[in-house]
C-alpha positions in Angstrom: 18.1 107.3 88.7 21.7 108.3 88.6 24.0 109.3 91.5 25.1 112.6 91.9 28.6 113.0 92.2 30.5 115.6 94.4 32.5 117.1 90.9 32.0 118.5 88.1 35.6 118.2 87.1 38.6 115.9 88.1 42.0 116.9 87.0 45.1 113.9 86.8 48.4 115.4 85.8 51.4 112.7 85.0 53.8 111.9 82.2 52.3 108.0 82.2 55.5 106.6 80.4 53.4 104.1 79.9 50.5 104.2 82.0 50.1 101.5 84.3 47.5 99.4 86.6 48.4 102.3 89.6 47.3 104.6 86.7 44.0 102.8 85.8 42.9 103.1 89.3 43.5 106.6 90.1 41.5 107.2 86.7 38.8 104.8 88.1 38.6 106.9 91.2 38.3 109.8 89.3 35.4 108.6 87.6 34.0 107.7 91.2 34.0 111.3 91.6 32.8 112.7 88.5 31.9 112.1 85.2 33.6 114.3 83.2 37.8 113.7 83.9 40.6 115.8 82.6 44.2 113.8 82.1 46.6 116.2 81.5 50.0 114.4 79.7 53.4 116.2 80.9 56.1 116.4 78.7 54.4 116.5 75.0 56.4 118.7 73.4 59.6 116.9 74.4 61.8 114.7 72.1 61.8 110.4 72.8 64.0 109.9 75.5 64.7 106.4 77.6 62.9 108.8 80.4 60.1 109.7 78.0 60.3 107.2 75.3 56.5 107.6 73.9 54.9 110.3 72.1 51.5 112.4 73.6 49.3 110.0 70.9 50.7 106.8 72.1 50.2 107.7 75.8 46.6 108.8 75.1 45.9 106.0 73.2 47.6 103.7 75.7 45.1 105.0 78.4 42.1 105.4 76.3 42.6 101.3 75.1 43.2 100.4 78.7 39.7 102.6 79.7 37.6 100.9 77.1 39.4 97.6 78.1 38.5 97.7 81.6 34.7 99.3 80.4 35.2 102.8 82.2 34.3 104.2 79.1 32.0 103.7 76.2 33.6 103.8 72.8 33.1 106.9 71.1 31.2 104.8 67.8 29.2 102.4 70.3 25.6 102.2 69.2 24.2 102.3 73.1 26.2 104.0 75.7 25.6 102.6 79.2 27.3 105.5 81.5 27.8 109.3 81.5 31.4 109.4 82.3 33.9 111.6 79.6 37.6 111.5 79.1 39.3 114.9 77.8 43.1 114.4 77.2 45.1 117.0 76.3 49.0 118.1 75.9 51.1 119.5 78.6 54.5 121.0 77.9 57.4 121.6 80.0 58.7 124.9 81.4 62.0 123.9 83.5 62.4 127.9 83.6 58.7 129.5 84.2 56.8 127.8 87.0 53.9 130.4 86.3 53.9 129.5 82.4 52.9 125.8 83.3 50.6 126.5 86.0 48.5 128.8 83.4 48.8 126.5 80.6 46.8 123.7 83.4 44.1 126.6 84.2 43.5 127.2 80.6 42.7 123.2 79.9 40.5 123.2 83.0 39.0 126.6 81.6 38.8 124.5 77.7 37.4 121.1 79.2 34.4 123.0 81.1 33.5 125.0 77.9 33.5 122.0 76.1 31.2 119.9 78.9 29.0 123.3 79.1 29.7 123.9 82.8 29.7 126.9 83.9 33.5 127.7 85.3 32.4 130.1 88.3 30.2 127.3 89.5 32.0 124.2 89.3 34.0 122.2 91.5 37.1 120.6 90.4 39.3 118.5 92.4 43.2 117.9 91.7 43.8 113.5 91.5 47.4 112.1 92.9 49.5 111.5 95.8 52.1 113.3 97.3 55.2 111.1 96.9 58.4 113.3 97.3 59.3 116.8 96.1 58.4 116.4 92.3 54.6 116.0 93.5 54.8 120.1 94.5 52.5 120.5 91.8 49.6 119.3 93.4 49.8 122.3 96.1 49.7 124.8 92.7 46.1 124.9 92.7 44.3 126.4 96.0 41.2 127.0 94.6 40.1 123.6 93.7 39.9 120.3 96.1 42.9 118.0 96.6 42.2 114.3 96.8 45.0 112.1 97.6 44.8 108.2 96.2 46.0 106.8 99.3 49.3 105.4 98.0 50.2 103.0 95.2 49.2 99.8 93.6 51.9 97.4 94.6 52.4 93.8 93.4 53.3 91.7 96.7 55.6 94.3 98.2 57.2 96.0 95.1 55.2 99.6 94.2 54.2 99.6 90.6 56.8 102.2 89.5 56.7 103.5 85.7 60.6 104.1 85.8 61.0 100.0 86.7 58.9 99.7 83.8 61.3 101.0 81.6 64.0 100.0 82.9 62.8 96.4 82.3 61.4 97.5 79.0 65.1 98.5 78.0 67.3 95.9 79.8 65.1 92.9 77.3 62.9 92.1 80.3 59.4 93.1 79.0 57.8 90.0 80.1 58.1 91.1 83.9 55.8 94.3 83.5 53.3 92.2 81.7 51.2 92.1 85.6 51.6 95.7 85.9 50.4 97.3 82.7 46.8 96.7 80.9 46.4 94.2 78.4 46.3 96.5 75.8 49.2 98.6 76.7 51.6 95.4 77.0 50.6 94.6 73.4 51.7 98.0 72.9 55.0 97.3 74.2 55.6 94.6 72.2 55.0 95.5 69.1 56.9 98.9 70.3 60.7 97.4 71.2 60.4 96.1 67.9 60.7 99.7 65.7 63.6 101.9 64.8 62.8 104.1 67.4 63.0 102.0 70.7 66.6 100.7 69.4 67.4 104.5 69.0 66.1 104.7 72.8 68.1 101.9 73.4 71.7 102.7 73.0 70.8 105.9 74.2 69.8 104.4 77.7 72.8 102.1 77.5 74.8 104.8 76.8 73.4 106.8 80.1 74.5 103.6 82.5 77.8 103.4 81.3 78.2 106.7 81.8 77.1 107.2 85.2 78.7 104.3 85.9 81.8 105.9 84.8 81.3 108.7 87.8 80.6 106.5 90.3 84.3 106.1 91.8 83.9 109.8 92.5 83.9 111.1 96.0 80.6 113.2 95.4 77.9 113.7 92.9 79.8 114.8 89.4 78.3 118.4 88.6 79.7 119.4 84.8 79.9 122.5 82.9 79.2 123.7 79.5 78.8 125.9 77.4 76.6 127.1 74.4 76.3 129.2 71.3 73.2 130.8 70.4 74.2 132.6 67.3 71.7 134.2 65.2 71.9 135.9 61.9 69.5 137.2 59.8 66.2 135.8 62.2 67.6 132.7 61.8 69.8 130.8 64.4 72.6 128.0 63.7 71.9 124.3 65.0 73.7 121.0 64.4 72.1 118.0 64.2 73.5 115.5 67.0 75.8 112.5 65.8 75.6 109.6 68.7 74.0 109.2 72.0 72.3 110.9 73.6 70.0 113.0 71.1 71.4 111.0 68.3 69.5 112.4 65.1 68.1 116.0 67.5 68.7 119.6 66.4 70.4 121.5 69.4 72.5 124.7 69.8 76.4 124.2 69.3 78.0 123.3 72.2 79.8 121.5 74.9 81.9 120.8 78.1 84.4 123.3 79.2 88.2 122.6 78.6 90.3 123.5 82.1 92.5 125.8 80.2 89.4 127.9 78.9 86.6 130.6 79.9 83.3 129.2 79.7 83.2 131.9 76.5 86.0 130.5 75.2 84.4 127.5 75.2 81.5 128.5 73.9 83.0 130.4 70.5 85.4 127.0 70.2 82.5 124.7 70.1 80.3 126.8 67.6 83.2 126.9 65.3 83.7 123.1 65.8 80.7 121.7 65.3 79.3 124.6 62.4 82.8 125.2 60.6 81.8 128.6 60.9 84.4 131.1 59.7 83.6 133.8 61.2 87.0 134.8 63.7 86.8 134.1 67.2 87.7 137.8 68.1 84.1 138.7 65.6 82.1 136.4 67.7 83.5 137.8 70.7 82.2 141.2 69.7 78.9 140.6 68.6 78.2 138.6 72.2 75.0 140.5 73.4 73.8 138.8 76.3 74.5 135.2 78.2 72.6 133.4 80.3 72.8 130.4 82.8 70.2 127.4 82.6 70.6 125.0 85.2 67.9 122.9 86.3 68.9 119.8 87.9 66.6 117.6 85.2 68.2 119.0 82.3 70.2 116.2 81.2 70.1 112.8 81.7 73.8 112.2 82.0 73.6 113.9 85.1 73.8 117.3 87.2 74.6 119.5 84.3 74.9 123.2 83.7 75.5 125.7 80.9 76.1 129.5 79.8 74.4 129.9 76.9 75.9 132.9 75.3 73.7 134.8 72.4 76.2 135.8 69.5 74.3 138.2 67.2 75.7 138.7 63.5 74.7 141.0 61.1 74.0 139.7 57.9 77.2 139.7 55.2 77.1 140.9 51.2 76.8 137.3 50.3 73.9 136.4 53.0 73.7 134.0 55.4 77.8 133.1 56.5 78.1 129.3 55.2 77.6 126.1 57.9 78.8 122.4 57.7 78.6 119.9 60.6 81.5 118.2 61.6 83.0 117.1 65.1 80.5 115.1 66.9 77.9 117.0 64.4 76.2 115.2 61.5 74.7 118.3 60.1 74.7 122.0 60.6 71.8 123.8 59.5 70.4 128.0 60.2 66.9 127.8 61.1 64.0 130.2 60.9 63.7 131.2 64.4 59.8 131.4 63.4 60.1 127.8 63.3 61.7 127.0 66.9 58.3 126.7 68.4 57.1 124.1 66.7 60.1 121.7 67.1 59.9 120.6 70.5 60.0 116.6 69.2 63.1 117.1 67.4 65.1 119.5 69.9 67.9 117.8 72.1 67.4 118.6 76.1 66.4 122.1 77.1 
């Protein structure tokens, strides 16, 4: 006879870049609690970074390996199941600007994983996985109406937590043979056959390029805090974007732009880097003119190099005799391309920062 458990649903939330044994626990405890557990992994519809370096399908198949490994699951094409228990993964995106868009998009995956496991939504009880480390764990107060359980801490090897960021650090500093305790099996064969490819070398310099420049700032008296500016210029429902050069984003589409000079506006700036970076030649004073609205984005995690803040200015141009006005990259631009801005959506992967 099997055991009822007190759930019908048990929602983890994390980035898992990679998953690790502090991971594989929380998802065993889950599993203690129900059989049916949503994992829910952040930052999907970002581009590789050295802070997110793996795609949603290596992550999911990272934690689905290391599930079957450690026989909390059945395979999917096993001819005898032994236990009930059912793993939904599915894709969360970031909003750095609209709390409410991210907590709906969690609802409508809980709302999506019950349909699927025909339980009835009104009647279920659903209980919120993870611990409450320091402010970025806010999230797990976002959801009153279901059950939070904490995991009681972290798995720690001797004294040291197993920390994913250490992980990567390692991973990038030619170390991987130290995480090879902390992760699964599976996902440290992973690894190795990962800092191999094109890709983690990409990641690579990037990170590299990071520590030498924070390290650059640290003389400073305070906390470096640097401005910039943008140029969203659209013409013709498309909008202009240059494909990045070097570190960091090397090879990412991302709007023109850059740091402000001290003998200009943060407009100034703006217009100076679009015509930069897209040879644009359109006059300054015409971009000027056709400025119709600016805004300031500013979330602390926006960058990697650091504290980091823009105006992004929206520079709308009609459309000329001879079409679209002619772009070329050049500066620290490899390519300068309009875009559909249909097509923006469905470019999170390739888009540089925010």
């Amino acid at each position: 006879m099997s055991i009822q458990k007190p759930y019908d649903l048990i929602v983890n939330i994390g980035r898992y870049e990679p998953p690790h044994l502090g991971h594989i626990r929380n998802f065993k405890n889950s599993f203690e609690l129900s059989d049916t557990v949503l994992i829910l992994i952040g930052s999907s519809d970002s581009a590789r970074t050295s802070k997110n370096p793996f795609t949603f399908k290596e992550r999911r198949d990272m934690i689905f390996n290391s599930l079957l490994e450690d026989g909390i699951i059945d395979h999917p094409f096993a001819k005898q199941s032994t236990n009930k228990n059912r793993v939904f993964f599915v894709p969360l995106n970031d909003y750095l600007y609209d709390e409410n868009k991210w907590v709906i998009s969690v609802q409508k995956s809980v709302t999506n994983t019950l349909a699927c496991s025909f339980i009835k939504e009104s009647e279920a009880k659903i209980a919120i996985l993870g611990h409450e480390k320091d402010s970025s764990s806010y999230y797990l107060k976002s959801f009153p109406a279901w059950d939070y359980k904490d995991t009681g801490g972290y798995v720690t090897i001797g004294n040291r937590i197993v920390d994913a960021t250490d992980i990567r650090t390692l991973m990038f500093e030619d170390k991987l043979d130290f995480v090879q305790g902390v992760v699964p099996k599976s996902t440290y064969e992973f690894l190795s056959k990962f800092i191999k490819t094109d890709e983690f070398k990409n990641l690579q310099d990037e990170y590299n390029f990071i520590k030498k420049y924070k390290k650059s700032w640290e003389v400073a008296p305070y906390p470096a805090t640097f401005m910039c500016a943008d140029a969203v210029c659209i013409q013709g429902g498309h909008v202009a974007l240059v494909k990045r050069k070097s570190a960091p984003g090397k090879g990412l589409w991302a709007i023109p732009g850059g740091y402000v000079n001290q003998n200009e506006t943060i407009q100034e700036a703006a217009i100076r880097e679009l015509r930069e970076e897209t040879r644009i030649k359109v006059p300054p004073a015409i971009l000027k003119s056709n400025i119709t609205y600016k805004e300031v984005f500013d979330h602390p995690s926006r960058s990697l190099r650091g504290r980091t803040i823009t105006v992004a200015y929206l520079i709308e141009l009609p459309v000329g005799s001879n079409g679209l006005d002619k772009l070329k990259g050049a500066d620290d631009a490899e390519k300068a391309k309009w875009i559909p801005i249909s097509k923006i959506g469905s470019m999170g992967p390739e888009l540089f920062e925010d």
